[in-house]
N, C-alpha and C positions, 0 to 999 in steps of 0.2 A: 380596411381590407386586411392589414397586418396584421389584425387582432383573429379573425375568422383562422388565417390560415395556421395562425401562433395553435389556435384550438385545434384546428383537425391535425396538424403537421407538430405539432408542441415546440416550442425555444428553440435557437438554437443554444447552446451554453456557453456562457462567460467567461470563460478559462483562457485560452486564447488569447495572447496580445498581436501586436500588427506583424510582426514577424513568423506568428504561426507556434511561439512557444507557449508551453501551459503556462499561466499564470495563475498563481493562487491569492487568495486574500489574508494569507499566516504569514507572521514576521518571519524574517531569514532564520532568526532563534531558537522559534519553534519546531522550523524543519529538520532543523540542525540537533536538534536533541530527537527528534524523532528517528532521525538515519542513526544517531550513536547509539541510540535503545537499539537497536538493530544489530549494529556492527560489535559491540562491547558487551551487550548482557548476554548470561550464561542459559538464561532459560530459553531464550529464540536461537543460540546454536544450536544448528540442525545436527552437528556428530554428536550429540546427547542424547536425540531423539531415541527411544527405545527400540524403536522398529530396525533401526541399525545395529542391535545386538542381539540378530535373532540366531547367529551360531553357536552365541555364547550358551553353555551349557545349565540351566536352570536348576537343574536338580530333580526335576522332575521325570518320574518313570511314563 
């Protein structure tokens, strides 16, 4: 019966441990250089973002 319902109704998903927090299956490591790509490279700082230098003057007539 689990199976039928898994099909009409799909999984529930795996993430979740018994406290209710997400659990993933990637080592602490790999999270951890994910959030510092994040926090520390120049290319994902959003005050770079070109769209925030839209008063800046172009040059353009």
């Amino acid at each position: 019966m689990g199976t039928i319902l898994d099909f009409l109704f799909g999984k529930s998903p795996k993430i979740f441990d018994k406290n209710g927090k997400v659990r993933h299956e990637l080592k602490k490591e790999q999270w951890a250089n994910w959030d510092n790509r994040y926090q520390q490279g120049s290319e994902y700082n959003w005050r770079n973002h070109t769209g925030t230098k839209a008063n800046i003057d172009s040059g353009k007539t």
